[in-house]
C-alpha positions in Angstrom: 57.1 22.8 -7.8 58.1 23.1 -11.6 56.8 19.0 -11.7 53.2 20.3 -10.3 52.8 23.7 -11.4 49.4 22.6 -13.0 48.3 21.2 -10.1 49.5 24.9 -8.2 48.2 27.2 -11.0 44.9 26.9 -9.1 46.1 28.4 -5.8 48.4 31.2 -8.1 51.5 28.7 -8.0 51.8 28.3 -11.8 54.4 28.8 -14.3 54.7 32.8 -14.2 55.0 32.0 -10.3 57.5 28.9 -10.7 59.6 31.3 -13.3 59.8 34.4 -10.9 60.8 32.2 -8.2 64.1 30.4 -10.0 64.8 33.3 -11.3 64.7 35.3 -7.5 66.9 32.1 -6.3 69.3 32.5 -9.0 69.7 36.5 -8.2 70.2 35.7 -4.8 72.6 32.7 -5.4 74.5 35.6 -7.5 74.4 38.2 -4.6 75.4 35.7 -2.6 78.2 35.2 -4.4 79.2 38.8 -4.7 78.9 39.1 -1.0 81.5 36.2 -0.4 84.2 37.9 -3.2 83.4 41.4 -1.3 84.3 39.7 1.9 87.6 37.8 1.1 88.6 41.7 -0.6 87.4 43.0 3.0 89.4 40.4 4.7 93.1 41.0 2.4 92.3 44.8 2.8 91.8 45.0 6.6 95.2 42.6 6.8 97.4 45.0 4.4 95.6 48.1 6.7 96.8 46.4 10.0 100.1 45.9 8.6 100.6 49.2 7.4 99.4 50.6 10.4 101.8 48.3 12.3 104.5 50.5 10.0 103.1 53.6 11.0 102.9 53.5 14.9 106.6 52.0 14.9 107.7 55.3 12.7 106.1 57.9 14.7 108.1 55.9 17.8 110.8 56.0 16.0 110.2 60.0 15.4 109.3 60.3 18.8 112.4 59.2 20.4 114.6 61.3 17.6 112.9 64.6 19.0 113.5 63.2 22.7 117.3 63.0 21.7 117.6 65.5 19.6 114.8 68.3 21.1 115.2 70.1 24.4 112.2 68.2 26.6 110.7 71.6 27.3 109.7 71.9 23.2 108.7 68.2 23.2 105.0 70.2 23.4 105.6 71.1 19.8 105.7 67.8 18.2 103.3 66.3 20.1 105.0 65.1 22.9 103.4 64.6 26.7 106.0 65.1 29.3 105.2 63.2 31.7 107.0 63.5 35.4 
């Protein structure tokens, strides 16, 4: 277009048109861009949440089964705990 905007400035396709439109590219090239870094930090964060939810649910087994030994089964109620029979 930049080669024939003369020819184009007759149907409103000149320079001011040929300007606005590399410069709209070049915004969305940039938010394009943006978009891909915000996805990678998406990515590594939902990773390190998995993990640390991984961390979690083996603690509160853990805690669990420390209340099962240590806590008379009819206060199991208290912490949480279905008893299930």
């Amino acid at each position: 277009m930049d080669k024939n905007k003369e020819e184009l400035a007759v149907r409103g396709g000149g320079e001011e048109f040929v300007n606005q439109l590399k410069t709209t590219i070049q915004e969305a090239k940039d938010l394009n861009t943006d978009q891909e870094k915000n996805k990678a930090t998406l990515k590594e964060s939902t990773q390190k949440l998995g993990k640390k939810m991984d961390e979690l649910d083996k603690l509160v087994s853990d805690g669990r089964n420390i209340v099962k030994m240590v806590v008379n089964q009819k206060r199991w109620v208290e912490f949480g705990i279905q008893v299930t029979r």
